[in-house]
N, C-alpha and C positions, 0 to 999 in steps of 0.2 A: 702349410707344408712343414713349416719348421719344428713344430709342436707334435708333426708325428714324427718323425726325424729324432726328437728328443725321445721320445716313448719308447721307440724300438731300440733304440741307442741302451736304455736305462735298462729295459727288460732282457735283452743281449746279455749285458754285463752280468747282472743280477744272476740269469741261470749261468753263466759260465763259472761264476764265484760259489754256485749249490745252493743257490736261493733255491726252493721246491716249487716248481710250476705254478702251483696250486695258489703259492702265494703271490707271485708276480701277479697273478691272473686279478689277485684280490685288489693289489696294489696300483694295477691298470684300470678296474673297475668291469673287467669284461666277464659276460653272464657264463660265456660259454667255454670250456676248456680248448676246442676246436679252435677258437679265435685266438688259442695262446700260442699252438702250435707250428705257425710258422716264425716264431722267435727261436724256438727252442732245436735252431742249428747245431751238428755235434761237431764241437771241435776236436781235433784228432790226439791234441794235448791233453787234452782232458781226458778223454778215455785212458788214454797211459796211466795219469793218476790215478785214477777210478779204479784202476786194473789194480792197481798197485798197492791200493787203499784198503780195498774189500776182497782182493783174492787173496795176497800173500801175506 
């Protein structure tokens, strides 16, 4: 239990910092994009960024 605990932990971070899906998914080892998708929580800070980054 602790080893996923860590993963999800690692994978959280990773996309919250703009690591691309694509790659966490690499870096977990998992075959299928679906199986990344419940990591990929939107935090409401980050969107502000995002906003902020690529609209204005």
């Amino acid at each position: 239990m602790y080893w996923h605990k860590f993963r999800c932990t690692l994978a959280i971070q990773a996309i919250d910092k703009g690591m691309p899906i694509e790659q966490v998914q690499r870096l977990l080892g998992h075959m299928r994009i679906d199986t990344m998708m419940h990591y990929a929580m939107v935090n409401q800070s980050n969107v502000k960024i995002s906003h902020k980054r690529y609209i204005w």
